[in-house]
N, C-alpha and C positions, 0 to 999 in steps of 0.2 A: 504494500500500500504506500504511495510514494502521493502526497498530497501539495509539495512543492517546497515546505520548510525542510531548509539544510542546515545542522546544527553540528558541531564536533561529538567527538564520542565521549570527553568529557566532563564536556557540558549536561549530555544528556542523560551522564553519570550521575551528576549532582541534582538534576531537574528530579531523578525516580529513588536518590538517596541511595545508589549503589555503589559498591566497592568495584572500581576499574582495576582490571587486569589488562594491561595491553595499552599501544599508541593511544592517546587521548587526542590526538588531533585531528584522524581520519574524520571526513567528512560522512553524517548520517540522515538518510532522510525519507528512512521509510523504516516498515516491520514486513517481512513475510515469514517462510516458510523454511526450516533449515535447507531442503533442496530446491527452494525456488529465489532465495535472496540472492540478489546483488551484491558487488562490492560497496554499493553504499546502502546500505541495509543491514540492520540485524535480522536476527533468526531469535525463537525461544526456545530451552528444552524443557520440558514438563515434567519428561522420564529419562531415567539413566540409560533407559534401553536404546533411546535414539542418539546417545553420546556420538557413538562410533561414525554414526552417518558425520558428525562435522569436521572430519577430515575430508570428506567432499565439498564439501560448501564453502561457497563464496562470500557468505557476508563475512561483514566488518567487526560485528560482536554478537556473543550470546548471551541473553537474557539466560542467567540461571541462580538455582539455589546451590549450585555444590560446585565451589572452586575446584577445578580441577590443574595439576602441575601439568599435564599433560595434553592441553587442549592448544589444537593449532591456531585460532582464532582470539582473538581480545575476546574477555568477559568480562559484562555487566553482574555481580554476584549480588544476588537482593535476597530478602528473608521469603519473601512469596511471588514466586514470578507472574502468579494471575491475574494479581493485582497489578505490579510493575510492567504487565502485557497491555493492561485495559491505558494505564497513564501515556503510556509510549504510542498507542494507537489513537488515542484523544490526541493526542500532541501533532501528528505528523497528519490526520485527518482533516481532509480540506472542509470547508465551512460550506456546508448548504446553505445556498441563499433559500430565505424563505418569504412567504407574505403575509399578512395576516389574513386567517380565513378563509374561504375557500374560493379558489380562481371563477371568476366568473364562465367560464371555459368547460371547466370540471362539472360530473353529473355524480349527484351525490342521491341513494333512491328516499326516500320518502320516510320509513322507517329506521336508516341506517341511524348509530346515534356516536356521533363526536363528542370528544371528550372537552374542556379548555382548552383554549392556546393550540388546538390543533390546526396545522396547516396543511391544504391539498394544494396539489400544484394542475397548471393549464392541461389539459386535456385527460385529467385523472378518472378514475371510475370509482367511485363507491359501492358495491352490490347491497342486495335487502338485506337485511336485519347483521348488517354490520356493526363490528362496535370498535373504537378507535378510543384509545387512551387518553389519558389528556396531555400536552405535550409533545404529541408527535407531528413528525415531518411524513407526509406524503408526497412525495416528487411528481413531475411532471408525467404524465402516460402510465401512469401504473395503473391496475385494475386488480381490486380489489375484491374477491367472491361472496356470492351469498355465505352468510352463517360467519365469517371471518371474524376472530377477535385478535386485535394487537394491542399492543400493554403500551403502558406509561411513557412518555421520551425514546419511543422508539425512532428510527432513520431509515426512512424505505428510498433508494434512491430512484432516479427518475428510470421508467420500464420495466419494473417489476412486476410481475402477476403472481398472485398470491391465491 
C-alpha cells in the first residue's frame, strides 16, 4: 500500500515507538506483504513460521515482535505488531476525499438506513434494507446488496460491490 508519504525508516521507528534494527535512513513509504514488498516498503511477520520466507524479500524492514541476530532485513521490533500494523497502514494510507452526505448522483433504496456522518460517493448504490454505520466512507461506484451491514468508520473505496 504505497499512499505517496515517504518517511525514513527511523523516523517511522519513532512515529510506532519501535526499537530499529538496521539503516534508519532508507527511505519508507508503504506496508505490504513479506513476498510482495518493495525496497521501499516494509513487510510484517505475525508468525515465526514465515521468518524464513524474509531472506527473499525485498522490503526495507520488518514489522516484528522477536529481534532476530539473524535476519537479513532492518527491523522495526515493537511489543505487538497488530497494532504497530494498523498505525503504519493509517500513516502511509492516502486520505479519501469525502462529502458530506450523500452525492446527489448516488441511489440510496428507501428502507436502507445510514448511520451519522456517513458519506456515499457519485454514482454509489445502496440496496434494500441496508444498514451503514455511522462514520463510514462509501466511494464513488460501489454497490452495495440487499441485506448488507457495514460497521462503524469503515472505508469502502471507490468500485467495490459488496
Amino acid at each position: 500500500m504505497n499512499g505517496g508519504t515517504t518517511i525514513s525508516l527511523s523516523e517511522l521507528a519513532a512515529r510506532l515507538d519501535a526499537k530499529l534494527r538496521g539503516d534508519g535512513a532508507l527511505p519508507v513509504r508503504g506496508v505490504n506483504t513479506i513476498d510482495d514488498a518493495g525496497a521501499d516498503e516494509i513487510c510484517f511477520l505475525t508468525s515465526k513460521k514465515h521468518q524464513k520466507r524474509l531472506a527473499q524479500s525485498k522490503a526495507a524492514a520488518v514489522l516484528t515482535e522477536l529481534e532476530a541476530t539473524d535476519c537479513p532485513i532492518a527491523q522495526l521490533v515493537v511489543p505487538d505488531v497488530n497494532k504497530a500494523l494498523i498505525a503504519a497502514l493509517r500513516l502511509f494510507a492516502p486520505e479519501l476525499s469525502t462529502l458530506e452526505g450523500v452525492h446527489p448522483t448516488a441511489a440510496v433504496e428507501e428502507d436502507a438506513v445510514l448511520g451519522a456522518d456517513v458519506s456515499v460517493g457519485a454514482g454509489a448504490y445502496i440496496g434494500h434494507s441496508v444498514r451503514v454505520g455511522d462514520g463510514t466512507v462509501i466511494g464513488s461506484n460501489c454497490s452495495i446488496g440487499e441485506g448488507t451491514k457495514i460497521g462503524n468508520r469503515c472505508r469502502i473505496d471507490s468500485n467495490v460491490v459488496i
